[in-house]
N, C-alpha and C positions, 0 to 999 in steps of 0.2 A: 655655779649655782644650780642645786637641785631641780628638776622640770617639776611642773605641778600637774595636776589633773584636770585644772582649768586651762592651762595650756595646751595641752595637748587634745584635746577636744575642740578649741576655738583657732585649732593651726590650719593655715589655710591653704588650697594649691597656689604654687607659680610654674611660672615658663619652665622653670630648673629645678629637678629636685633636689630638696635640703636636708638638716638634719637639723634636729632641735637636741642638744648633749643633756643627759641626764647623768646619776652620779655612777663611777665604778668601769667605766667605759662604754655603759649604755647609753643608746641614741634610739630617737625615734624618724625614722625617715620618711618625708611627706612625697608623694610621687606627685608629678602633674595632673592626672588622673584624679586625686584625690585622696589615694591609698595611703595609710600608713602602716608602718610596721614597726616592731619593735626588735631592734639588732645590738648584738654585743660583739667590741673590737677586743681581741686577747692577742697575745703570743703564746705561740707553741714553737719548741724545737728551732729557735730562733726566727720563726716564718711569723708574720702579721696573718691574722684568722676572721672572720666574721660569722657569728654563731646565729640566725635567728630566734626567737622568741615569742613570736607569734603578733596577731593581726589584732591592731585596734578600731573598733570599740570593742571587740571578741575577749579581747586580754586586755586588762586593765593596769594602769600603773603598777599599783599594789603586786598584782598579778609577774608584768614581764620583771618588776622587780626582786622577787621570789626566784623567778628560774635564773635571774641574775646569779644570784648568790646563791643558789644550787650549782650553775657551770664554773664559779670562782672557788669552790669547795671541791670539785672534780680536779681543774688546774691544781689546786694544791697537793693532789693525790698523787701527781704529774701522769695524769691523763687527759688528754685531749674530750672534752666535752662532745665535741662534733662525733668524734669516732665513737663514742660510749652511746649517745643519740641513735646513730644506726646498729649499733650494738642492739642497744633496748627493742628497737623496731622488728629487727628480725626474731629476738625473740619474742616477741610479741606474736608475730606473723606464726612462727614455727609450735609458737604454743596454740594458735587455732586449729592449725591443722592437725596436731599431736595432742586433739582433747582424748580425756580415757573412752569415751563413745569409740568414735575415730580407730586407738589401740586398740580394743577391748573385739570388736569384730575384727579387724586385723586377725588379732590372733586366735579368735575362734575359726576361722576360714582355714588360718595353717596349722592351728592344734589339735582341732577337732573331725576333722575329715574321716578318720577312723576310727573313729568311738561307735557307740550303738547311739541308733536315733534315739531311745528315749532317754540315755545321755546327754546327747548334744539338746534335744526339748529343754530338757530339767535344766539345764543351764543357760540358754539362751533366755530363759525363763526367768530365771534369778537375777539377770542381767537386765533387762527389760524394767522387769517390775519392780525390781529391788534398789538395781544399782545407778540406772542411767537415768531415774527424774534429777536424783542428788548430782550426780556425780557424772554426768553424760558431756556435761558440757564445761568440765573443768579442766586444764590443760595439766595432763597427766605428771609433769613434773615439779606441779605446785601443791597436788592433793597431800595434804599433812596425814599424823597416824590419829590427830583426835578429832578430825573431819571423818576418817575412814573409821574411826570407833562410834562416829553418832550416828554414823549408816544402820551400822552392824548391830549398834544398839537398839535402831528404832524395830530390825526384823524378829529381833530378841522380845522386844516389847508386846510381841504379837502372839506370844508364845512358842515363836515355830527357831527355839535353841539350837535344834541339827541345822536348817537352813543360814541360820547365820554365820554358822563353820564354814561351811561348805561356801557360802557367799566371800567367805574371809580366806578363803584357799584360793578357788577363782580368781580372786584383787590379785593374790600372791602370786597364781600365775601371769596374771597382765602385766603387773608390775616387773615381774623378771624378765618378761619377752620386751618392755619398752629400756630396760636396763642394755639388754644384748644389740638392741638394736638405735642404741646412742639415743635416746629420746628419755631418756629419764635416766637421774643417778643412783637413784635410792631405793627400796621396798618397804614402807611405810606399815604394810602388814604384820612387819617380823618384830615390827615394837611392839603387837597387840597382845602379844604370849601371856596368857590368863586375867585378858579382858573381860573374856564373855563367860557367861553361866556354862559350866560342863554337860556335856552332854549325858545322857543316861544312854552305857553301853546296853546296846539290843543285840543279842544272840539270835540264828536264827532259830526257831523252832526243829527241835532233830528229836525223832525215837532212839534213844540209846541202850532202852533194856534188851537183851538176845530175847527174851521171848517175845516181845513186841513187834521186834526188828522181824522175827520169824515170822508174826502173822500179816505183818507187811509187805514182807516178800509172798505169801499165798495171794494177797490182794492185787498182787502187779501181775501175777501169774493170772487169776483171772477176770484180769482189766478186759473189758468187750469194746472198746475204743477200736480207733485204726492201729496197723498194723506199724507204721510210722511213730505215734507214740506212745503205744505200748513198749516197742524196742528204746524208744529214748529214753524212758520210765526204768526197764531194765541195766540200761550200760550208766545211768545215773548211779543207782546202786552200786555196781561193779568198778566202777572209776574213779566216781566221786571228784570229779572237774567240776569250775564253776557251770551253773549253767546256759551262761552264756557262749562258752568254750564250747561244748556240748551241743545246745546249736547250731553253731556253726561249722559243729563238725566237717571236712567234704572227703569225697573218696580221694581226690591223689595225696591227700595225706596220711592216708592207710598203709602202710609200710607191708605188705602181706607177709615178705620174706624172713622178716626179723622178726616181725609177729606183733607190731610197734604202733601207735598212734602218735605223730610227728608233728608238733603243734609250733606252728611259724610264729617268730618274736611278735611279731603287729597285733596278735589276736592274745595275748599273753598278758595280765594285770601289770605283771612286773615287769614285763619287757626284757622279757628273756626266751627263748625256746625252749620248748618243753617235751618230753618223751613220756607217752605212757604206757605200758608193756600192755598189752593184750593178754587175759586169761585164754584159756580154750573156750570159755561159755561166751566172753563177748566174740570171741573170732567166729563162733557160729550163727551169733544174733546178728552181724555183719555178715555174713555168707548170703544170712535168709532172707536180709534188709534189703540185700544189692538186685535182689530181681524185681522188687517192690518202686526201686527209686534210683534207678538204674538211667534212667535220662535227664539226672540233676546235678551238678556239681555239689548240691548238702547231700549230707547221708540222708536228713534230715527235714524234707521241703515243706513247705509249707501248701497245704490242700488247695491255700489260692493259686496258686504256681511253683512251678519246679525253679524257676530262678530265684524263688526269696525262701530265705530260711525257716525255720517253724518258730511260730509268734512265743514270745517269751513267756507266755500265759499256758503255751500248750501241755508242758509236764505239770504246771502247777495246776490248770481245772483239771488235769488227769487227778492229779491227788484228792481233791474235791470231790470228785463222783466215787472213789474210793472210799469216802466220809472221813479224809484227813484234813481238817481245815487249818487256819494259818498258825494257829495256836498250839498246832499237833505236830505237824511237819510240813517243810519246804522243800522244794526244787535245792536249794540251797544246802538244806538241812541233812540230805546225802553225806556231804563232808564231813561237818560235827558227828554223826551218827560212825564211818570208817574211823573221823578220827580218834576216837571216845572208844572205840573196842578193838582197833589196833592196837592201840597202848594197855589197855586194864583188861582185856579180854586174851587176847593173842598174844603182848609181850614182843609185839615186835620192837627195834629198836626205833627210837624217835627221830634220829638224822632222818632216818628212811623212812619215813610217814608223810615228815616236812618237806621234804625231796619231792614225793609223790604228789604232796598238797600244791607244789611250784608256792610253796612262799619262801620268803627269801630267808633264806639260811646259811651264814657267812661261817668259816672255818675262826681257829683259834686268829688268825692277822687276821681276819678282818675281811678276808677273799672270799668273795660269792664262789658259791660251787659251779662247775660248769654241769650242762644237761645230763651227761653222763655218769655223773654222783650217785654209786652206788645200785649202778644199775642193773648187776645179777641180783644181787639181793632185793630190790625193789620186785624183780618179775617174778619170785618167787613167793615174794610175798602179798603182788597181787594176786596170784594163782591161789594162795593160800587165804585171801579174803575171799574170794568168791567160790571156793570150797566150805565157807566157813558160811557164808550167807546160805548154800544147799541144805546145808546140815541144821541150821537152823529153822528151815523150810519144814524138813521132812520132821522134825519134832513138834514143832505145830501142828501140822498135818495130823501127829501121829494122838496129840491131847485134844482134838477136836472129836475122836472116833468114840465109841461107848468102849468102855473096858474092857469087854469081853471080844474086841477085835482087835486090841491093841496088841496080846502076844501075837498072832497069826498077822496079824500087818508087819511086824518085827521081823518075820521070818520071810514071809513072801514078799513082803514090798521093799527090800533093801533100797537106798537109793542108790540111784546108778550112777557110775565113778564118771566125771567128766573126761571128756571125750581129749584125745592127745591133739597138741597143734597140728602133727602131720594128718591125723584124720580130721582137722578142722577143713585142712586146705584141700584134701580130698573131697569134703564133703562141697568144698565152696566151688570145686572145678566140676564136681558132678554135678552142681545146678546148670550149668552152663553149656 
């Protein structure tokens, strides 16, 4: 006969505890004490089992009878109820401690360590503000892709479209670092593929006509700044590296002998090494630099101290006082401006531009090039950029003068042929 609910509430202690049978194999057992509980008798694997179900009045009839027939549903699965119970628990337990919060610095600590700070800010940033009221305290291998799309969408909503990229790359990293690291199966990210409003591509700012480029280069020539970034201002031109690369220039990766700028994988976008051939004009701007900044590991220090590099603002208010603002040209815009008249100006060949740009440029299969791709023909044709940047110089120079000095400046002011590496390196051991 079924237990009822007035029974089991008017069941009283004795000396011995009892058991009042309910239907299915459940019971309720009255302790001396007063306690009851609610237990279910099964077989497993031919052993007699006792499952609990919980404390009454806590759990109701209604109630242990439910988890009843939730662990007789398990049996028929032929899994043991008890062992699925501690199953559940621990995932339970392993999803508190593996919320995305949890992950998410994790892997900022081990991903981020060599990024630029105002990298690792702008993300930590996005994570904070963005990601972790929603999603801080969800255990990372439960967050679905249209939980992670109403995030992404509310950043969306705010108008700020590049940040919610960027928010949705981020995930995509978390998520792959709790995939490697057994705490999540899936990347919930990779289902979002043209969720969010596209971004409007932004080029940076770059002068690319030769006459502009010309009166550009007079302006760098005479920038009245320090002598620290006026030289940055110059090998910006000549190199055209990011300018983060550039910053961080240091001397022991000045190669003197091969004549080389030797840029170690960790400071590299792509994560690759990189070589930049040295003209003879940057070999001498590094000759002049090194008695300037000579007690720094940067080529390039920053005025507050020789241990920190120069602030990522420094070429760029150079261009500012220049009267180049963000709309004219960038720190950045170096690049697009070599890359824009190496190809349509000079004719150089393209492999060897992208080579020099270090973006990632794979052969016919498929093989990234290694750092040495093309590397006679790269040094000549940097030599032959910053040949090309003089020549541009002195024609400006030469349409700024009244006409009637421009034959006699043609004849006496030739410009002067740049100077050979080996008189670079002589010129760099005579400062010494």
């Amino acid at each position: 006969m079924p237990l009822t609910a007035t029974a089991a509430k008017q069941a009283k202690p004795k000396l011995k505890q009892y058991k009042l049978s309910d239907e299915r194999g459940m019971h309720l057992l009255v302790k001396p004490n007063g306690a009851k509980y609610w237990r279910l008798k099964y077989r497993f694997g031919g052993k007699e089992k006792t499952l609990a179900l919980g404390v009454y009045p806590e759990v109701s009839l209604a109630e242990a009878r439910e988890s009843r027939d939730n662990a007789r549903k398990t049996l028929r699965e032929d899994i043991d109820p008890a062992v699925a119970r501690k199953l559940k628990r621990l995932h339970q337990l392993e999803d508190g401690t593996n919320s995305f919060e949890l992950l998410a610095r994790e892997w900022f600590e081990t991903h981020m360590s060599d990024k630029s700070k105002s990298h690792r800010d702008r993300t930590i940033r996005a994570l904070e503000r963005d990601l972790f009221p929603t999603l801080g305290n969800r255990p990372i291998s439960q967050i679905s892709p249209p939980e992670l799309l109403a995030v992404l969408r509310k950043i969306q909503t705010r108008g700020a479209i590049e940040t919610a990229h960027r928010a949705k790359q981020v995930c995509g990293q978390i998520f792959r670092f709790a995939i490697s690291t057994g705490r999540a199966e899936r990347d919930p990210s990779s289902d979002l593929k043209g969720a969010l409003k596209p971004t409007q591509t932004k080029h940076h700012p770059a002068i690319t006509n030769p006459k502009e480029v010309g009166k550009l280069m007079i302006a760098i020539d005479e920038y009245s700044g320090t002598a620290t970034v006026k030289a940055a201002l110059r090998l910006s031109s000549l190199l055209f590296c990011r300018p983060g690369e550039i910053r961080h220039m240091q001397w022991n990766e000045i190669n003197w002998q091969e004549s080389r700028w030797e840029i170690p994988t960790e400071k590299m976008k792509m994560r690759q090494p990189h070589i930049v051939p040295l003209c003879t004009q940057a070999l001498t701007i590094l000759a002049e630099l090194e008695l300037e900044t000579r007690g720094s590991i940067f080529v390039f220090p920053s005025p507050r101290g020789l241990s920190r590099p120069l602030s990522e603002n420094g070429v760029r208010t150079a261009l500012r006082t220049l009267g180049y603002d963000n709309d004219s040209m960038t720190p950045h815009g170096f690049r697009a401006m070599a890359r824009t008249l190496l190809d349509e100006e000079l004719g150089y060949n393209v492999d060897w531009i992208e080579h020099q740009l270090a973006h990632s440029v794979r052969d016919p299969n498929g093989r990234a090039y290694n750092r040495t791709k093309h590397l006679l023909q790269r040094r000549e044709m940097m030599q032959g950029w910053a040949d090309y940047l003089e020549r541009l110089k002195e024609d400006a120079l030469r349409l700024t003068l009244d006409p009637r000095e421009r034959e006699t400046c043609s004849e006496e002011h030739q410009p002067s042929a740049p100077i050979s590496q080996i008189e670079a390196a002589n010129f760099r051991q005579g400062l010494h």
